[in-house]
C-alpha positions as a LaTeX table, in Angstrom:
\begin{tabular}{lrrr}
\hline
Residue & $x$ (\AA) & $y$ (\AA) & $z$ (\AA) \\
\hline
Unk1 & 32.51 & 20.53 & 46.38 \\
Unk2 & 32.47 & 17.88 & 43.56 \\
Unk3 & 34.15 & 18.06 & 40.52 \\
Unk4 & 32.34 & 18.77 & 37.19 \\
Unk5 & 31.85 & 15.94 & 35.10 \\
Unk6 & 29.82 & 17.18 & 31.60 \\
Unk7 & 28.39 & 13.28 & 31.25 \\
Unk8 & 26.09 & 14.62 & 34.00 \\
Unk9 & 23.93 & 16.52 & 31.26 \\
Unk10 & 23.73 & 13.70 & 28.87 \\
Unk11 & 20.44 & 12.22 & 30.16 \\
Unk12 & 18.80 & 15.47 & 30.60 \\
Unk13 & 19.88 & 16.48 & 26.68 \\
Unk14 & 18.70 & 13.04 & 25.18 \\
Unk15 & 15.68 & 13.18 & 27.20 \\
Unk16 & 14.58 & 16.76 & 25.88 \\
Unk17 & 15.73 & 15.71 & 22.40 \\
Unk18 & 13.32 & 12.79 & 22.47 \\
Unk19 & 10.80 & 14.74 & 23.78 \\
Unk20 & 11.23 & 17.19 & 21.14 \\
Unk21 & 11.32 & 14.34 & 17.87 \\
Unk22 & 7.79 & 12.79 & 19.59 \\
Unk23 & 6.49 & 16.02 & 19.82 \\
Unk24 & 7.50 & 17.41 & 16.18 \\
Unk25 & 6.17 & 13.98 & 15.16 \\
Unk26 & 2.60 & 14.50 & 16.68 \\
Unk27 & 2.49 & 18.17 & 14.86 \\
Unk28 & 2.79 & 16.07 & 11.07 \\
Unk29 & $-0.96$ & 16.95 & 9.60 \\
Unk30 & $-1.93$ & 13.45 & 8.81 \\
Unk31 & $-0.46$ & 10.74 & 11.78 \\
Unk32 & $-1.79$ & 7.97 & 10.68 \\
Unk33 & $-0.11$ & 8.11 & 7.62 \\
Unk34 & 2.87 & 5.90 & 6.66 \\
Unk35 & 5.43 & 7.63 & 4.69 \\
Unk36 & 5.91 & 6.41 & 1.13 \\
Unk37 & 9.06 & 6.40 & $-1.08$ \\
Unk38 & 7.76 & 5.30 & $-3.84$ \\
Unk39 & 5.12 & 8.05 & $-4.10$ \\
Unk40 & 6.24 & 10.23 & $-7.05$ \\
Unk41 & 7.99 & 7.52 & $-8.42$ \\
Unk42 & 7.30 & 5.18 & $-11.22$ \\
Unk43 & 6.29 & 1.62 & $-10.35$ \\
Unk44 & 9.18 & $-0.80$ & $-9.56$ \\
Unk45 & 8.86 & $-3.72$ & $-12.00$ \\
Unk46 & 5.95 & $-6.20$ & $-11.69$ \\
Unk47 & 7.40 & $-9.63$ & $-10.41$ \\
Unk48 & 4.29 & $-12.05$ & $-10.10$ \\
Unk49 & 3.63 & $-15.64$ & $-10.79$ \\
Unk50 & 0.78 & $-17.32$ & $-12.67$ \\
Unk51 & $-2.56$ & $-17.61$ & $-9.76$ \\
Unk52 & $-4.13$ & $-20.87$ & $-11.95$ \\
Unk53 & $-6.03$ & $-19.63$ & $-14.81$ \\
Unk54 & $-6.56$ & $-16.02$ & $-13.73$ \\
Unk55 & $-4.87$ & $-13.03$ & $-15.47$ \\
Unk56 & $-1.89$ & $-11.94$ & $-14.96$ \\
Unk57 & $-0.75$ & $-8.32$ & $-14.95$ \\
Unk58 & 2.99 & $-6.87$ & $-15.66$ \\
Unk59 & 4.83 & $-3.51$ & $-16.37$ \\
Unk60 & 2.63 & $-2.85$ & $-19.49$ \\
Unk61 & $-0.37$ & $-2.91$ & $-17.81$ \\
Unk62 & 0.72 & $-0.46$ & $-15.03$ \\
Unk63 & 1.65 & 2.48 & $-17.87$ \\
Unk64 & $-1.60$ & 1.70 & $-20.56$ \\
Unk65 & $-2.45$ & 5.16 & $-20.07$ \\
Unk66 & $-5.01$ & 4.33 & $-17.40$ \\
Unk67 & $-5.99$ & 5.69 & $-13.46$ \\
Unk68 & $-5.83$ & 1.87 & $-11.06$ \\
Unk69 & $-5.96$ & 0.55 & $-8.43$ \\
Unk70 & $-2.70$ & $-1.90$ & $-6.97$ \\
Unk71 & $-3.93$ & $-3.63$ & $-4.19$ \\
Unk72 & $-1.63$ & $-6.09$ & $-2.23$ \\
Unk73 & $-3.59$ & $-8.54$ & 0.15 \\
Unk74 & $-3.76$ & $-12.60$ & 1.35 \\
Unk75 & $-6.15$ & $-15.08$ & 2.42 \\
Unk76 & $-5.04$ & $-15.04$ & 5.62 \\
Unk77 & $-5.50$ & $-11.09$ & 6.48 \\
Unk78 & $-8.59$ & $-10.47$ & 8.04 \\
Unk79 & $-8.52$ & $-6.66$ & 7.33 \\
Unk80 & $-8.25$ & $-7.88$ & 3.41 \\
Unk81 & $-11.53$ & $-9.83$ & 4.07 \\
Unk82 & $-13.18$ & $-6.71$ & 5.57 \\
Unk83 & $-12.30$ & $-4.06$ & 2.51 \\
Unk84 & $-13.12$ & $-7.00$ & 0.07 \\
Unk85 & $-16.73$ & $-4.95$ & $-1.08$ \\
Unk86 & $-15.24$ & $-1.75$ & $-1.74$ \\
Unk87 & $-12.79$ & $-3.00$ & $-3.61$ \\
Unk88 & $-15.13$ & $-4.90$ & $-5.68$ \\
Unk89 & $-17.03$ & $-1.23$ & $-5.76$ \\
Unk90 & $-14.34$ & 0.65 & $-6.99$ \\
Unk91 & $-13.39$ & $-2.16$ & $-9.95$ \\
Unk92 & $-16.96$ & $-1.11$ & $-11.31$ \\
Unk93 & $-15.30$ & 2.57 & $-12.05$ \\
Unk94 & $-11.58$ & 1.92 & $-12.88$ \\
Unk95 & $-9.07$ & $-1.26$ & $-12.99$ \\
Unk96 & $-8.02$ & $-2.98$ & $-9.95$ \\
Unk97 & $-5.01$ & $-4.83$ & $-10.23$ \\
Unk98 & $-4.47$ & $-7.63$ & $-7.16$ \\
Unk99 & $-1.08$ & $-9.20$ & $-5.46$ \\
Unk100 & $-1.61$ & $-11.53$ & $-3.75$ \\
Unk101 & 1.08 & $-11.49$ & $-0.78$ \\
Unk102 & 3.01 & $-14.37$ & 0.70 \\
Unk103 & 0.01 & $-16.82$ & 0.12 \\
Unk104 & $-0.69$ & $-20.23$ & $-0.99$ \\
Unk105 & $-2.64$ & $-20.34$ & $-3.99$ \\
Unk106 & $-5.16$ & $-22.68$ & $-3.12$ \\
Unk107 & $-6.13$ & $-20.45$ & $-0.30$ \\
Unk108 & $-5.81$ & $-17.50$ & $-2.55$ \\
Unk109 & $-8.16$ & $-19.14$ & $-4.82$ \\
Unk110 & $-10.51$ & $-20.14$ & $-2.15$ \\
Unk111 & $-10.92$ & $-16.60$ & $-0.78$ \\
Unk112 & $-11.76$ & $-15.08$ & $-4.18$ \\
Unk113 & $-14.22$ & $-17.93$ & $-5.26$ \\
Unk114 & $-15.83$ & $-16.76$ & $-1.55$ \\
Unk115 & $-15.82$ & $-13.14$ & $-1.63$ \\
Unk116 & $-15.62$ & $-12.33$ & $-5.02$ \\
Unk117 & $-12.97$ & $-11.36$ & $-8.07$ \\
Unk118 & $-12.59$ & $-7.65$ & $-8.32$ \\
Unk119 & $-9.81$ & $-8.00$ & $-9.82$ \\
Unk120 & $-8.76$ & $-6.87$ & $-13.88$ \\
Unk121 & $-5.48$ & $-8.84$ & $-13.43$ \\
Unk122 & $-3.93$ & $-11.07$ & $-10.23$ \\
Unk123 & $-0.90$ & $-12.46$ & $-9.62$ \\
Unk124 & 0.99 & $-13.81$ & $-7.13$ \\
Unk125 & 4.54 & $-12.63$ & $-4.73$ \\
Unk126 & 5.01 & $-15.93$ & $-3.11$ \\
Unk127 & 8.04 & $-15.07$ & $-1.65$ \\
Unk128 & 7.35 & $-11.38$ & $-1.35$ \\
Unk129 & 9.85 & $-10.13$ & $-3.38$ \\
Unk130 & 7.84 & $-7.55$ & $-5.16$ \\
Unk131 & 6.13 & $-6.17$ & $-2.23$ \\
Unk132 & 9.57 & $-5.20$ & $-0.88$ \\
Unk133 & 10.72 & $-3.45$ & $-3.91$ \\
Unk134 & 6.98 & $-1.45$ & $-3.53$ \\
Unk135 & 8.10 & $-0.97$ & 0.07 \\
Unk136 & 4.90 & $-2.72$ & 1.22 \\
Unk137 & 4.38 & $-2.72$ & 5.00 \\
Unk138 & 1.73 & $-5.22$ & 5.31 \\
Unk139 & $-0.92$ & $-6.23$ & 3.80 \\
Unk140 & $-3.20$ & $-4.67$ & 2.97 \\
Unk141 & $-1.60$ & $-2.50$ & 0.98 \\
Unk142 & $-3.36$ & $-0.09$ & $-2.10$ \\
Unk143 & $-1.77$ & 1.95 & $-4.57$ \\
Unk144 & $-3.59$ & 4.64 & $-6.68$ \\
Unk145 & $-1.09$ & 4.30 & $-10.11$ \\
Unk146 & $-0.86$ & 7.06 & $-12.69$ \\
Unk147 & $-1.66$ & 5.82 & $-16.51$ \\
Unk148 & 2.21 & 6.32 & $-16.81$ \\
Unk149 & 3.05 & 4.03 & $-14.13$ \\
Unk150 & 3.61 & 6.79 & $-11.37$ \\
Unk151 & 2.69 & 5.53 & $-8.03$ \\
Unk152 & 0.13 & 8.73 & $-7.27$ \\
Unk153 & $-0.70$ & 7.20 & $-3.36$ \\
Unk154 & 0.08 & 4.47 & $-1.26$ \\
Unk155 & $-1.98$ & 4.03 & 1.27 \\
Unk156 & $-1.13$ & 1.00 & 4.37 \\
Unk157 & $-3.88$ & $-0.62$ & 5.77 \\
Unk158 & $-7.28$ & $-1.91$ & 5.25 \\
Unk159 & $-9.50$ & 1.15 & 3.16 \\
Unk160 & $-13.08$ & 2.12 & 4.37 \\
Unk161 & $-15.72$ & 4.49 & 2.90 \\
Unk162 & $-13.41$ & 7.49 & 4.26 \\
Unk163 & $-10.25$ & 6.26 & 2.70 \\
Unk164 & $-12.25$ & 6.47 & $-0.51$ \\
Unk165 & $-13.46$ & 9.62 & $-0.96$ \\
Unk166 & $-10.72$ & 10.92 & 1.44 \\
Unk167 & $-7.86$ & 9.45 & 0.48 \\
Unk168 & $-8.21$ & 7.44 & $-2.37$ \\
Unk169 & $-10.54$ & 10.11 & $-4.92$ \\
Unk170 & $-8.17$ & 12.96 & $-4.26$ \\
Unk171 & $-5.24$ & 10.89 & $-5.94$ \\
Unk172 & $-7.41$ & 9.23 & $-8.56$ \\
Unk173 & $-8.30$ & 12.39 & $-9.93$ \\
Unk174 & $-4.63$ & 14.00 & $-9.76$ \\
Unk175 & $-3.55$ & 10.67 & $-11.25$ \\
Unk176 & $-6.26$ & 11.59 & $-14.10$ \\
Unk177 & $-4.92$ & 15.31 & $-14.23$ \\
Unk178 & $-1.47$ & 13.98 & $-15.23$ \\
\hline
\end{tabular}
């Protein structure tokens, strides 16, 4: 008879633990959400640079008392180019504020002079600086801000019609509550 060796049950335990963490992970109520730091928090400070003549946003702006929008995007994001109308929908009932990610400003420039400047205030990370210290995954990125700077939502990814009034309305209006 062989002789006990308790490294024999290692595989077997990691295996049922991993099987356990993927299956307590596919319980969560929303999976496609991305899990935010930041939410609850206030803002982390505005970093941006000058995009040509267009205006800039900064710390004020994100704690005027106002519900907005933070959107982070680029030129060269396709899914940016496909929620380009609703955000331009959604700037027609409350400030949209715009980053404009890793970019070159020319391009930038060229994108909104295409599809359109929804945007109350621009500026732009260049290095992408500021979209780590928001914790940004990607672009696109929106933010649903609080008047006093609180980041209400984050949400990762490009928004549709069901982000909106899914998503999006229920933290505008607890923004508003605050």
């Amino acid at each position: 008879m062989g002789k006990f060796k308790p490294l024999m049950f290692l595989p077997p335990l990691v295996f049922v633990a991993l099987a356990a963490l993927f299956w307590f992970g596919n319980m969560r109520e929303d999976r496609e959400a991305l899990p935010s730091a930041r939410e609850g928090q206030l803002a982390p400070p505005v970093v941006l640079a000058q995009l040509e003549d267009k205006m800039l946003f900064d710390d004020d702006t994100l704690r005027d008392g106002e519900v907005k929008l933070v959107n982070f995007w680029a030129s060269w994001c396709a899914p940016c180019r496909a929620e380009h109308p609703l955000l331009e929908e959604l700037a027609q009932e409350l400030p949209v504020y715009g980053v404009n990610y890793r970019d070159q400003p020319d391009r930038a420039l060229d994108f909104l002079e295409e599809l359109g400047d929804p945007f109350a205030g621009i500026g732009a990370d260049t290095a992408g600086r500021m979209g780590l210290d928001w914790g940004l995954y990607g672009v696109p990125e929106t933010y649903v801000v609080a008047g006093d700077g609180t980041i209400m939502l984050r949400f990762a990814g490009p928004i549709t019609r069901d982000v909106v009034e899914n998503r999006l309305r229920p933290a505008m209006e607890r923004a508003a509550a605050r």
